[in-house]
VEXLOTI-37617 format. One record per residue (C-alpha): residue number from 1; x, y, z; residue in three letters. Coordinates in nm, 2 decimals. Example, Ala and Ser with C-alpha at 12.3 -4.5 7.8 and 13.67 -1.06 7.14 Angstrom:
DRENVEX     n        u        v        w   res
DRENVEX     1     1.23    -0.45     0.78   Ala
DRENVEX     2     1.37    -0.11     0.71   Ser
//
This chain:
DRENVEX     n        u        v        w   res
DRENVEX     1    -2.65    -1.86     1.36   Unk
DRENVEX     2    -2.58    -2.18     1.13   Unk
DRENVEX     3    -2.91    -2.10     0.89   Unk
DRENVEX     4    -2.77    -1.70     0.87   Unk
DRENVEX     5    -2.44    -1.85     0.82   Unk
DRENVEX     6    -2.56    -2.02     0.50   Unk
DRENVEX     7    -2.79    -1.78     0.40   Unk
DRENVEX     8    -2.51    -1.51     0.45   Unk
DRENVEX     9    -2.30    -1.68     0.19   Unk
DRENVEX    10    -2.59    -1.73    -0.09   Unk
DRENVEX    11    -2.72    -1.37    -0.07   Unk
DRENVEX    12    -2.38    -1.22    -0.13   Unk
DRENVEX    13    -2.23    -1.48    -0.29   Unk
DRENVEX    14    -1.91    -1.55    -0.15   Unk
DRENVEX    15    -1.85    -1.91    -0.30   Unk
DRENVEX    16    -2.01    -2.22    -0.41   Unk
DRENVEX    17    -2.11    -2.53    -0.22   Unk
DRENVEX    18    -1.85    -2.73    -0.45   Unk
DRENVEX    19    -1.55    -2.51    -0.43   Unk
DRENVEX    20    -1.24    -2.57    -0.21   Unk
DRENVEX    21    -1.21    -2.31     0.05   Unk
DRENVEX    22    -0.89    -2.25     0.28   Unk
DRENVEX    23    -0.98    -2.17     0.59   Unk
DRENVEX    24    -0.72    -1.90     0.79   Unk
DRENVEX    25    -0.77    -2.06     1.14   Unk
DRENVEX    26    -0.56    -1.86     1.40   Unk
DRENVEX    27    -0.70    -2.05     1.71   Unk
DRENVEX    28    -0.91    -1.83     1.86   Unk
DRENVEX    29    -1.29    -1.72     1.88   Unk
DRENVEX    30    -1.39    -1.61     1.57   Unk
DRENVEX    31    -1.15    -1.85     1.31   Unk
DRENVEX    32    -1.28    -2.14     1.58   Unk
DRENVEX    33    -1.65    -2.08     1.50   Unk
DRENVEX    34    -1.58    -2.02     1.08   Unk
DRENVEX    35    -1.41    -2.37     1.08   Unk
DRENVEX    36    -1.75    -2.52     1.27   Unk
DRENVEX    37    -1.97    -2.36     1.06   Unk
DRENVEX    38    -1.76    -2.46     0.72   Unk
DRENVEX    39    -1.75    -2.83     0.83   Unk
DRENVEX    40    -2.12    -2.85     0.93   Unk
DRENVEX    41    -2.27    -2.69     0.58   Unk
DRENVEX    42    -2.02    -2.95     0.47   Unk
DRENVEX    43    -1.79    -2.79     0.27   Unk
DRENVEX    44    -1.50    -2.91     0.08   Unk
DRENVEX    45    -1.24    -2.72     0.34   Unk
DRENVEX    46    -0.88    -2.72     0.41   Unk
DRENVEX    47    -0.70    -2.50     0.70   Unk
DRENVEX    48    -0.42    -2.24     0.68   Unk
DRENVEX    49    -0.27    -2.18     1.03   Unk
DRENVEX    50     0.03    -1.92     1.12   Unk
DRENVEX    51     0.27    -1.89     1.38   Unk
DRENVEX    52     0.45    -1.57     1.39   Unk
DRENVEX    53     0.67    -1.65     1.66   Unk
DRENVEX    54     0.57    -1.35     1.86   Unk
DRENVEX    55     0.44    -1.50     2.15   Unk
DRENVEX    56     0.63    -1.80     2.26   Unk
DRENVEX    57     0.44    -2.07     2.41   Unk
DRENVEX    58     0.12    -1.90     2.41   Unk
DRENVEX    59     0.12    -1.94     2.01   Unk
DRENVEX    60     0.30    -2.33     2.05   Unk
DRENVEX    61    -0.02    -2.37     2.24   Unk
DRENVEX    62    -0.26    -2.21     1.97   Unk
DRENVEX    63    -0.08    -2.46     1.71   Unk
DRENVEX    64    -0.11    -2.73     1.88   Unk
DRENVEX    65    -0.49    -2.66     1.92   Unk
DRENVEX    66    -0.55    -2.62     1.56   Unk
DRENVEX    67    -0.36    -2.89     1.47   Unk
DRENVEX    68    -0.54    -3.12     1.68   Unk
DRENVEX    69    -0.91    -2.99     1.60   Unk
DRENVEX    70    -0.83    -3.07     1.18   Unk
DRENVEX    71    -0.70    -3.40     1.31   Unk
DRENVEX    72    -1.01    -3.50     1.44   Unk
DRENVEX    73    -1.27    -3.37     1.21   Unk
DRENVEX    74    -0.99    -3.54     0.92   Unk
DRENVEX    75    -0.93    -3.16     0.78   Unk
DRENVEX    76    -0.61    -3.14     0.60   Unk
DRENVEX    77    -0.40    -2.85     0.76   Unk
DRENVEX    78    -0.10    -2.62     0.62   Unk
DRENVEX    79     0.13    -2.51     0.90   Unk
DRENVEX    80     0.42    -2.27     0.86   Unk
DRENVEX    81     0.62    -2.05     1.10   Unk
DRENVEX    82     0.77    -1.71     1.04   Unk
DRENVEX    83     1.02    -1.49     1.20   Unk
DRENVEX    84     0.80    -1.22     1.18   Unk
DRENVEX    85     1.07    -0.98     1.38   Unk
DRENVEX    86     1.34    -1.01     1.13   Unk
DRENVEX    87     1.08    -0.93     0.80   Unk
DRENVEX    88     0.96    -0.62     1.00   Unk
DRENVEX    89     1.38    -0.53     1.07   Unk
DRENVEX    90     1.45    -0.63     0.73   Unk
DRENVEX    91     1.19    -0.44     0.56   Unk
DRENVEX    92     1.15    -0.16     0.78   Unk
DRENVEX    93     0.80    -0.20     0.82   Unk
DRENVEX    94     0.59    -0.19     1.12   Unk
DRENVEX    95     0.54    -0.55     1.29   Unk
DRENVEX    96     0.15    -0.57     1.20   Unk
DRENVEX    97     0.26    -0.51     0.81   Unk
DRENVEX    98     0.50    -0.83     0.84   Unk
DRENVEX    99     0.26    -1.01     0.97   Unk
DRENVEX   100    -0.01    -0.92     0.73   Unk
DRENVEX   101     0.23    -0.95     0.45   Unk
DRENVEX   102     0.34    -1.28     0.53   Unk
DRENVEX   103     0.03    -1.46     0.60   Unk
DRENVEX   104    -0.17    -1.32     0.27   Unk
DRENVEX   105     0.12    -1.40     0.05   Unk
DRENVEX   106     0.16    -1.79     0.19   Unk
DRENVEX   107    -0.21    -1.77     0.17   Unk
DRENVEX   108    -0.20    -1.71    -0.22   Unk
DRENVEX   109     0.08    -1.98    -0.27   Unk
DRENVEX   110    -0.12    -2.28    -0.06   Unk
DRENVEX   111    -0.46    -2.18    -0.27   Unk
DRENVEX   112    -0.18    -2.23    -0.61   Unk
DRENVEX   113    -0.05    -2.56    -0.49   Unk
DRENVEX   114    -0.33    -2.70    -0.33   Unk
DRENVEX   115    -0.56    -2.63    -0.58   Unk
DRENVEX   116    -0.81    -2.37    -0.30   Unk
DRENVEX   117    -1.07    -2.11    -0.49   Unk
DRENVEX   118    -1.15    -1.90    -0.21   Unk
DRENVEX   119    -0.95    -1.78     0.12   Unk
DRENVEX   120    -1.22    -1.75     0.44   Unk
DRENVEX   121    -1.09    -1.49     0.68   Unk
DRENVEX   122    -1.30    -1.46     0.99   Unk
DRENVEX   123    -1.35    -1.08     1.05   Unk
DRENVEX   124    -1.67    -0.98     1.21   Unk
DRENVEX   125    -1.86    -0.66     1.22   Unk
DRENVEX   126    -1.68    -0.51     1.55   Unk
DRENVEX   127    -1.36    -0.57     1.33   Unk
DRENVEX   128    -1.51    -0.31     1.09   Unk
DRENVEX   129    -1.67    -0.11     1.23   Unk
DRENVEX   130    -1.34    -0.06     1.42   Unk
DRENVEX   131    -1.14     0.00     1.10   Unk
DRENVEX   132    -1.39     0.21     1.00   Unk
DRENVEX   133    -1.30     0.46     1.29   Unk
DRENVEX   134    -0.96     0.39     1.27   Unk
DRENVEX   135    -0.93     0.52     0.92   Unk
DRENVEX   136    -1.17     0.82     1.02   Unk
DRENVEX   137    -0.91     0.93     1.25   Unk
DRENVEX   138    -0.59     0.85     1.03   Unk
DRENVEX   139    -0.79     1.00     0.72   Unk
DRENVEX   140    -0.91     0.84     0.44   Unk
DRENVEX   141    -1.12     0.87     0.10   Unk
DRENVEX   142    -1.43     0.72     0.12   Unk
DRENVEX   143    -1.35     0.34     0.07   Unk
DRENVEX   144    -1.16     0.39     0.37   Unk
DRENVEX   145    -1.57     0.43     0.54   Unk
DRENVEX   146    -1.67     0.11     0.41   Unk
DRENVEX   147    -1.47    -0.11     0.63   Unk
DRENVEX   148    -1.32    -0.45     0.56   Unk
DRENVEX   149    -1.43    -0.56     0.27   Unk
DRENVEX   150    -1.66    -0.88     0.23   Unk
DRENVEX   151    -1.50    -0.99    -0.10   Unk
DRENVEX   152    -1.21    -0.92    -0.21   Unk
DRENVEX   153    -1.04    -1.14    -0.54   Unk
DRENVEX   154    -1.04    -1.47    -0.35   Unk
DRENVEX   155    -1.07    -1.38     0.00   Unk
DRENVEX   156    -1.41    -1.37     0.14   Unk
DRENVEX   157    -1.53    -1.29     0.46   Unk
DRENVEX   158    -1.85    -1.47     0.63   Unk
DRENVEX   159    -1.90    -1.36     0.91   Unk
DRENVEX   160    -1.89    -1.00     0.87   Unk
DRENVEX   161    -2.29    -0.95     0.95   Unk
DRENVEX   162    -2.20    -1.09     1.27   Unk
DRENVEX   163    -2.07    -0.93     1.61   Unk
DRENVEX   164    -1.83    -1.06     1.83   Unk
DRENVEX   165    -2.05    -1.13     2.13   Unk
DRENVEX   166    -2.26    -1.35     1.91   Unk
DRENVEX   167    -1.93    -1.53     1.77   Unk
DRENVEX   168    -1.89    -1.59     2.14   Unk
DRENVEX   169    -2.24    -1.74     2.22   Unk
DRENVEX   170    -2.24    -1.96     1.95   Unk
DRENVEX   171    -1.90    -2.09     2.07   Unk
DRENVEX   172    -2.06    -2.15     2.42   Unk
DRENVEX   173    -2.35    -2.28     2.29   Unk
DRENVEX   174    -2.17    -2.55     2.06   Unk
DRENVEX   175    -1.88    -2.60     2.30   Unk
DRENVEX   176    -1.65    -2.49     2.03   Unk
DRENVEX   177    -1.28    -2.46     2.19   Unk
DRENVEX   178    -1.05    -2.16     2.13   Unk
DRENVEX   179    -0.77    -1.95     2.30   Unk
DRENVEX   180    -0.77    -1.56     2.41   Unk
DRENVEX   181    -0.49    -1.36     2.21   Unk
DRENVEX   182    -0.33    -1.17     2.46   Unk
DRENVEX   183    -0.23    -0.92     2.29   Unk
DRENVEX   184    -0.56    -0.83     2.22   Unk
DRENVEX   185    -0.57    -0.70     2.59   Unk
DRENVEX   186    -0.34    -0.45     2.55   Unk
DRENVEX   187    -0.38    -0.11     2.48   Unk
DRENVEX   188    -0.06    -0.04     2.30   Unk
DRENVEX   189    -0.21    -0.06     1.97   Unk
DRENVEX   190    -0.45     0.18     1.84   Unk
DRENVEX   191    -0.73    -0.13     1.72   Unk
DRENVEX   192    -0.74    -0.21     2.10   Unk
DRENVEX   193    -0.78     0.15     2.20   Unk
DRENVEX   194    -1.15     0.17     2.01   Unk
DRENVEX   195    -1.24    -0.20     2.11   Unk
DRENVEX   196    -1.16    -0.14     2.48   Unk
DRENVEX   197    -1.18     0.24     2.56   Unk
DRENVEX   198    -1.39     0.42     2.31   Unk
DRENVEX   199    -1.64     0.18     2.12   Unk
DRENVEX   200    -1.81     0.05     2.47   Unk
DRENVEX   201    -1.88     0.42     2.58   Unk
DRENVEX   202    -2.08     0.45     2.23   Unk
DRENVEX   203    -2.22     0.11     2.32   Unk
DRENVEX   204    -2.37     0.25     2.61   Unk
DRENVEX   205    -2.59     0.52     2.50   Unk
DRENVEX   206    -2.66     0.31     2.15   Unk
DRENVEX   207    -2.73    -0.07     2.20   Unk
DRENVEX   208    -2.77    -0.13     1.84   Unk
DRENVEX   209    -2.51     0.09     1.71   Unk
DRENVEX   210    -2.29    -0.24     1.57   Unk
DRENVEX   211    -2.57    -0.31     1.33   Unk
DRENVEX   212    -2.65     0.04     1.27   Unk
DRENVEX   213    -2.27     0.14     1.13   Unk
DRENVEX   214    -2.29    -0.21     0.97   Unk
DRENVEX   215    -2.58    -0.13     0.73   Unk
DRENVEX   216    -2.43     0.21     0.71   Unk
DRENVEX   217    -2.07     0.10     0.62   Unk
DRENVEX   218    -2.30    -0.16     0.37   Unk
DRENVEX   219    -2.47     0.20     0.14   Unk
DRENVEX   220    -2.06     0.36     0.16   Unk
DRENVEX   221    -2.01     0.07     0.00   Unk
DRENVEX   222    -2.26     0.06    -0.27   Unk
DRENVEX   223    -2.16     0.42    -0.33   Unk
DRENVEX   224    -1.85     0.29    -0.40   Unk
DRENVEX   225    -1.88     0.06    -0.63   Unk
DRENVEX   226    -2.10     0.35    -0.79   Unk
DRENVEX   227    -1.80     0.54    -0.81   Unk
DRENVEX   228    -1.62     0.29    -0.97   Unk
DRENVEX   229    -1.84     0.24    -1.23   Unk
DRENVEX   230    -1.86     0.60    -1.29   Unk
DRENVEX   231    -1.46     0.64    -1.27   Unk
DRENVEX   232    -1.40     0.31    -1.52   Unk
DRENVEX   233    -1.63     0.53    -1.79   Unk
DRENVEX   234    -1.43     0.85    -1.73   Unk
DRENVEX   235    -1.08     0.62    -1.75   Unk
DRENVEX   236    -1.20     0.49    -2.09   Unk
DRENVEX   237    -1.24     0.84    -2.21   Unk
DRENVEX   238    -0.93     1.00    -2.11   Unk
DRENVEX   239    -0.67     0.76    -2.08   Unk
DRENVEX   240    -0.48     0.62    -2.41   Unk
DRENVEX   241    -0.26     0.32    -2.39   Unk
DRENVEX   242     0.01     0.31    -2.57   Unk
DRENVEX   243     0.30     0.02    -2.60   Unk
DRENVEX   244     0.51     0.12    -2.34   Unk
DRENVEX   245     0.33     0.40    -2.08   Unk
DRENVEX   246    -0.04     0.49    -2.04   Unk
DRENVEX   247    -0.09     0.93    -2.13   Unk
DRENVEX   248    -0.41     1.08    -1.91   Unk
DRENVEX   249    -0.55     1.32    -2.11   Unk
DRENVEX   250    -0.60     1.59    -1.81   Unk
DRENVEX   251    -0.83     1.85    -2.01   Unk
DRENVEX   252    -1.10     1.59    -2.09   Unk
DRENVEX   253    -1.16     1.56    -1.73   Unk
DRENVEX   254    -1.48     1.75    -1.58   Unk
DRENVEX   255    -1.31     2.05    -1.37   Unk
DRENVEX   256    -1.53     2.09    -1.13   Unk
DRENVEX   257    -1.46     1.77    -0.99   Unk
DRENVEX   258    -1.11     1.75    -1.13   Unk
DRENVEX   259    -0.92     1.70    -0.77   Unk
DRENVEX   260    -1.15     1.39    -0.69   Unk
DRENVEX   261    -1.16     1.22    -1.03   Unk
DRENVEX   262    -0.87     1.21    -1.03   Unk
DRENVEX   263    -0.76     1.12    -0.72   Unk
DRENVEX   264    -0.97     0.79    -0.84   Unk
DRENVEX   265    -0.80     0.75    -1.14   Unk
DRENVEX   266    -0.47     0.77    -0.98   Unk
DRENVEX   267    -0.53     0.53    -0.72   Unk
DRENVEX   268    -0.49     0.25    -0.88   Unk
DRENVEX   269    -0.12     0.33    -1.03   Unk
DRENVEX   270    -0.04     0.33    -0.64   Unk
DRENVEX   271    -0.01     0.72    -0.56   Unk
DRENVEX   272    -0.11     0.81    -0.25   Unk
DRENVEX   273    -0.29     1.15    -0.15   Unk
DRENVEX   274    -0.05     1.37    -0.09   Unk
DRENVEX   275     0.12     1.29    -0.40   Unk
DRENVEX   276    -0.22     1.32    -0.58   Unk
DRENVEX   277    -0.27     1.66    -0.47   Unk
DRENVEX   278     0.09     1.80    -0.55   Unk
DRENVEX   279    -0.01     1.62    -0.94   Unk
DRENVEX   280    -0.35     1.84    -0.94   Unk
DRENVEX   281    -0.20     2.14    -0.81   Unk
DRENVEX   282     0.10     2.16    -1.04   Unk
DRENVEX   283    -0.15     2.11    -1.34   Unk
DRENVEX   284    -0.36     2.44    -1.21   Unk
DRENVEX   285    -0.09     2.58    -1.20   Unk
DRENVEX   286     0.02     2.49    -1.58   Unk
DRENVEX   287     0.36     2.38    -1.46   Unk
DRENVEX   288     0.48     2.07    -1.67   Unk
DRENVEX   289     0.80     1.87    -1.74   Unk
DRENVEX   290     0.75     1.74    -1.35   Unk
DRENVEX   291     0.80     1.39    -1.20   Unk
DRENVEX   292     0.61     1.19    -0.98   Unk
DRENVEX   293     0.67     0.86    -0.82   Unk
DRENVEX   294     0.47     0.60    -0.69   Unk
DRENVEX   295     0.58     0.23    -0.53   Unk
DRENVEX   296     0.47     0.09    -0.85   Unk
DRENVEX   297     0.51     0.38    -1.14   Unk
DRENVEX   298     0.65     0.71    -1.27   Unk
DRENVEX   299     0.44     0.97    -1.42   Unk
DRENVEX   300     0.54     1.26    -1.61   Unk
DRENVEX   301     0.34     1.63    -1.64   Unk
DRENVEX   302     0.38     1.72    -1.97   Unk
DRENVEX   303     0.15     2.01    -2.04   Unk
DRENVEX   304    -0.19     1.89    -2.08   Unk
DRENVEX   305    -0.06     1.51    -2.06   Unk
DRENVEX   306     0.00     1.29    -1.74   Unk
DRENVEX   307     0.26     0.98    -1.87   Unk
DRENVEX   308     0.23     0.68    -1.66   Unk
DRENVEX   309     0.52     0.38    -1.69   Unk
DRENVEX   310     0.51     0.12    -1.50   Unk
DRENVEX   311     0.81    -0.06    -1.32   Unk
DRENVEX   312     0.98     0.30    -1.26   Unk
DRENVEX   313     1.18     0.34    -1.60   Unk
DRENVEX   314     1.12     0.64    -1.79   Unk
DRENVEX   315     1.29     0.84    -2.08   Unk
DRENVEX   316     1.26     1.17    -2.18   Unk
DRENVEX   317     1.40     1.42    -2.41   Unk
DRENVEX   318     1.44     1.79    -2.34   Unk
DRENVEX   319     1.49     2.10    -2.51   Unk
DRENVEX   320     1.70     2.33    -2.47   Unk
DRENVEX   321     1.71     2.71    -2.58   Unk
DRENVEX   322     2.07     2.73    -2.55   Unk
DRENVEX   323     2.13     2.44    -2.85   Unk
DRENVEX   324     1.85     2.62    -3.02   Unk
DRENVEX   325     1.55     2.35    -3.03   Unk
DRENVEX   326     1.75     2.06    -3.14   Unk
DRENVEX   327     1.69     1.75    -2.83   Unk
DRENVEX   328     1.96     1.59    -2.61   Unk
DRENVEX   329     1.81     1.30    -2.50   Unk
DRENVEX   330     1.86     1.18    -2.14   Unk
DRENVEX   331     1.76     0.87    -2.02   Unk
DRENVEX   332     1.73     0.72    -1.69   Unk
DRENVEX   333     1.55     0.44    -1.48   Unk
DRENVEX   334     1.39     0.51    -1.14   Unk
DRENVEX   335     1.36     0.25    -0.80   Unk
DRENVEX   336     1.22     0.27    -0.46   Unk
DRENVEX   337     1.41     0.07    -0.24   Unk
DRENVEX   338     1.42    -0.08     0.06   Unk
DRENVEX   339     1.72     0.02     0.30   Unk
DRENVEX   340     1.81    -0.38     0.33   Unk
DRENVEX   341     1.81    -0.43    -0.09   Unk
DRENVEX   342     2.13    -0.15    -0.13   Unk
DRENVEX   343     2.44    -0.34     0.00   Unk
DRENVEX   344     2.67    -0.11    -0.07   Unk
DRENVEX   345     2.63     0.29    -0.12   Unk
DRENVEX   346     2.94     0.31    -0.30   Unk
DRENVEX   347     2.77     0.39    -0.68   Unk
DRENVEX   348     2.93     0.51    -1.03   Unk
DRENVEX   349     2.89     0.88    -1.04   Unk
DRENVEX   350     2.59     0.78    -1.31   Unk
DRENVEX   351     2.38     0.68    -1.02   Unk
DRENVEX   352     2.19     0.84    -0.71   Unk
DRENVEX   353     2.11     0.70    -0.43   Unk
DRENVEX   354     1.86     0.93    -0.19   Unk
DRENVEX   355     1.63     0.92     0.09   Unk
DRENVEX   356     1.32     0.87    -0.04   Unk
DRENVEX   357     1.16     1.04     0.28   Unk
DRENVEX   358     1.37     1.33     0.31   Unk
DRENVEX   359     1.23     1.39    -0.07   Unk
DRENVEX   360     0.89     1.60    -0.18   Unk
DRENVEX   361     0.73     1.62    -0.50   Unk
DRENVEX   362     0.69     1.68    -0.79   Unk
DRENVEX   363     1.09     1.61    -0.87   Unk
DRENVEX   364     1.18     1.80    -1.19   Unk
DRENVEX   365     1.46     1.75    -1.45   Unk
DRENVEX   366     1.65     2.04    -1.62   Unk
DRENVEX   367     1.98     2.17    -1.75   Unk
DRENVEX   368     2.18     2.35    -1.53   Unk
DRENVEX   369     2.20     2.70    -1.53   Unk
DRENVEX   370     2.41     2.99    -1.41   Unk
DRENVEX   371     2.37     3.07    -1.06   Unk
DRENVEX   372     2.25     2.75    -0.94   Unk
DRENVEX   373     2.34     2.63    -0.59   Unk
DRENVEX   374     2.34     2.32    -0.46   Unk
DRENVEX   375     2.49     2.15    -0.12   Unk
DRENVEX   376     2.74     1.89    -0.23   Unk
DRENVEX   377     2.74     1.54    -0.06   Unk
DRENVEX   378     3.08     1.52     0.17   Unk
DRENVEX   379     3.11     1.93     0.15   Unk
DRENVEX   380     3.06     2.19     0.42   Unk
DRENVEX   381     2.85     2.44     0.29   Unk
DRENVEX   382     2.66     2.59    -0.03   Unk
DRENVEX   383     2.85     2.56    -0.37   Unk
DRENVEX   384     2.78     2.73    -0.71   Unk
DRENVEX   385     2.70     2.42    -0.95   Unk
DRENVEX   386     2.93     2.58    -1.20   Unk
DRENVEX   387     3.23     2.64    -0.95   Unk
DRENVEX   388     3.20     2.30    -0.87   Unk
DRENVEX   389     3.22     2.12    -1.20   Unk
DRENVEX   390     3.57     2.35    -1.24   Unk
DRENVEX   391     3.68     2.21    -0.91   Unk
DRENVEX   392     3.59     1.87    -1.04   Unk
DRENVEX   393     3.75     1.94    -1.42   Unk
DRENVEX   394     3.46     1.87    -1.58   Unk
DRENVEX   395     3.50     2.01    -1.92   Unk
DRENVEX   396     3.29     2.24    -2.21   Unk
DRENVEX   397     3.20     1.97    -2.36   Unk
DRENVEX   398     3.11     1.73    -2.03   Unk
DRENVEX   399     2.90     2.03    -1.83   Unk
DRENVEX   400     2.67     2.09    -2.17   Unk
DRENVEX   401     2.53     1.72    -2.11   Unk
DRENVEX   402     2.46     1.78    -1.76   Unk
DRENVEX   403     2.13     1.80    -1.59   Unk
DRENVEX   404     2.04     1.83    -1.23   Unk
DRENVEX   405     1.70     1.66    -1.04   Unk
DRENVEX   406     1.54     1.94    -0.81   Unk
DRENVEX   407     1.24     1.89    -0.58   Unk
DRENVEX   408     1.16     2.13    -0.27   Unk
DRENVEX   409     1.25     2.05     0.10   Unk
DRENVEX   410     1.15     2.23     0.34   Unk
DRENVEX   411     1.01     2.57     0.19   Unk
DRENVEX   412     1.33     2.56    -0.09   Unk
DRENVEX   413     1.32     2.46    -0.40   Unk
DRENVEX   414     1.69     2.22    -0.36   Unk
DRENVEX   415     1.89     2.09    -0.65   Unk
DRENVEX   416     1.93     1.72    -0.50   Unk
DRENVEX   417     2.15     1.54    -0.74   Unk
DRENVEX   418     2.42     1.69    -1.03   Unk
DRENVEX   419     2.35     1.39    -1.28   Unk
DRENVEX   420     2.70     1.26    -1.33   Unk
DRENVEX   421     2.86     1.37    -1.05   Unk
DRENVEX   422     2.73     1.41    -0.67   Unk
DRENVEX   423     2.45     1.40    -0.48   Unk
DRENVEX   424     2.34     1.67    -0.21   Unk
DRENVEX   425     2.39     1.64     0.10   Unk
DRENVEX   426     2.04     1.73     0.24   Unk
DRENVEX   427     1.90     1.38     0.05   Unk
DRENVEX   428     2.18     1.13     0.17   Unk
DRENVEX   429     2.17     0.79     0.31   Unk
DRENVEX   430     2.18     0.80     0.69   Unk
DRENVEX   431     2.13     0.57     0.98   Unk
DRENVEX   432     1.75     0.65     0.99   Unk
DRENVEX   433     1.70     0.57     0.62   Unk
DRENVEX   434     1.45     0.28     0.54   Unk
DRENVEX   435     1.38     0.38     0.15   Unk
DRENVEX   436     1.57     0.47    -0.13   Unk
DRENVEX   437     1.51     0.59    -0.41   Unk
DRENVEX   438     1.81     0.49    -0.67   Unk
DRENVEX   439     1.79     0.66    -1.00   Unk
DRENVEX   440     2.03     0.54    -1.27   Unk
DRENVEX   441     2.14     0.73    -1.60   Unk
DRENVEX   442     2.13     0.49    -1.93   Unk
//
């Protein structure tokens, strides 16, 4: 296993014999048998060891292991310990996203203060192979099929090619010490559910299925970065930066292939499918003047156009019949939100703060019109949005500047906020909320 090891890393070249790798050494099998194989092709190593606080004194005991193992080959070790409950309560986020979170991001800040090139994660090929069925279940685009990737900016993974019953033997054969995870046992999660329920019953009418779906997961891969090649030379053709937003130029892409292109494109300004598909559908449609938010941008239909700003800030001007083509500009800035980063939902009547689940898109701007109906935040009941604003004494002058956001929930089309002056009820803040989306006027 040593000389495919080594021989593993030069073919796909996941570092250099003179970088400095950190090493993420949980304590058991497979993180046990990277650090062996590091030290013995004698590279220039450090370990990075987590303890999540998740399973009392069965991860004191995986510590202490680690600990002593870089004590005695003289292997400098990082150690830190997380309350990995209170991130997944404070960021209402599923307990295997804390974890994940937390570990990659102290992994980044040892590599910057210690000086590390690469980060060696030790997932083998039963690993992918189950996240390849795992994301064939959940649904996924085709990256999805490829599994965990090898490389990945500085994390590399070694021992990919190999499966976990070889891990195993090697570990026997060297005398290599580890601990069992218990919680790899259980069948609670769905990961355990393929590895001890599903995956054996393949195993048994397909002995060398692992290696099969590992050289199979291996062309998905090419493919992909096929794609990507391909996709980069459409991006350069359509896309135009500009200083402050990036403008898609939707009618330069090929039609027949319009829904997956750009799907691609889109993907890496953070939207996910569903979104992607309600931006693709809307432009058959020739709808425009919609919005559409990802966690890390806003884009805009206009026409022919797709606008794209990043950090969720966006200004537009519309125009109106009614002030016969002259503009009114209206400007605003849009967040998503954890639950835990809004302290207080007591807001200037210039703000919004919504659900972001309870909301669809796209979201569209407009002026408000007769006859529009909304459900008014603290109200029993439908109100007329002009009957409202003479409740609320808002003058000539004041309801000519206002707009309202709309978006459909359910199988309505809803009016969801009255810009300067309440939100609807059907989008509010509750107890179940774990996103908002805040939305300020300027």
């Amino acid at each position: 296993m040593y000389r495919t090891f080594k021989k593993y890393i030069q073919d796909k070249k996941l570092c250099l014999p003179t970088e400095k790798i950190l090493l993420a050494v949980s304590g058991g099998v497979d993180s046990m048998v990277m650090f062996a194989l590091f030290r013995e092709a004698g590279y220039n190593i450090g370990v990075a060891h987590c303890n999540f606080s998740l399973r009392g004194e069965e991860s004191d005991t995986e510590t202490e292991l680690v600990k002593k193992v870089c004590k005695d080959n003289n292997v400098p070790i990082h150690y830190i310990r997380f309350d990995t409950y209170a991130v997944m309560q404070e960021r209402g986020i599923s307990l295997e996203m804390a974890a994940r979170d937390l570990r990659y991001s102290w992994f980044e800040e040892c590599c910057e203060k210690h000086g590390y090139t690469k980060i060696g994660i030790a997932h083998n090929l039963n690993d992918s192979v189950e996240t390849f069925f795992i994301n064939s279940v959940r649904g996924t685009g085709i990256r999805g099929l490829s599994g965990i990737s090898i490389v990945r900016d500085k994390i590399i993974r070694p021992l990919s090619s190999f499966s976990r019953k070889e891990i195993e033997a090697y570990a026997q054969e060297k005398s290599i010490s580890y601990l069992n995870d218990s919680s790899n046992s259980t069948i609670v999660f769905l990961r355990n559910k393929f590895r001890h329920i599903i995956l054996p019953q393949i195993e048994g009418f397909s002995k060398n299925y692992l290696k099969t779906m590992g050289k199979n997961m291996e062309r998905i891969s090419q493919s992909v970065d096929f794609i990507d090649s391909a996709i980069e030379n459409i991006r350069q053709k359509v896309t135009i930066e500009k200083k402050e937003y990036s403008e898609i130029l939707l009618n330069r892409i090929q039609q027949k292939n319009f829904a997956f292109i750009l799907h691609e494109l889109l993907s890496k300004y953070s939207f996910n499918s569903s979104v992607i598909e309600e931006i693709s559908f809307a432009y058959s449609k020739k709808e425009s003047s919609l919005w559409f938010i990802s966690a890390c941008y806003t884009g805009y239909l206009d026409g022919e156009k797709l606008l794209l700003k990043e950090k969720n800030k966006s200004e537009i001007k519309f125009l109106t019949a009614e002030n016969l083509g002259s503009s009114s500009s209206f400007s605003f800035e849009i967040d998503v939100l954890e639950r835990s980063e809004i302290k207080d939902l007591k807001v200037s009547k210039n703000v919004a703060l919504l659900d972001f689940n309870k909301i669809s898109f796209p979201l569209k701007f407009r002026h408000w019109k007769d006859g529009d109906t909304f459900v008014p935040f603290g109200m029993k009941g439908r109100k007329k949005i002009g009957d409202y604003m003479t409740d609320a004494k808002v003058n000539v002058f004041q309801r000519s500047g206002r707009m309202v956001l709309e978006c459909k929930i359910g199988e309505k089309q809803e009016i969801i906020w009255l810009s300067g002056e309440r939100i609807s009820d059907l989008t509010r803040v509750d107890a179940e909320t774990t996103q908002i989306l805040k939305i300020s006027m300027l």
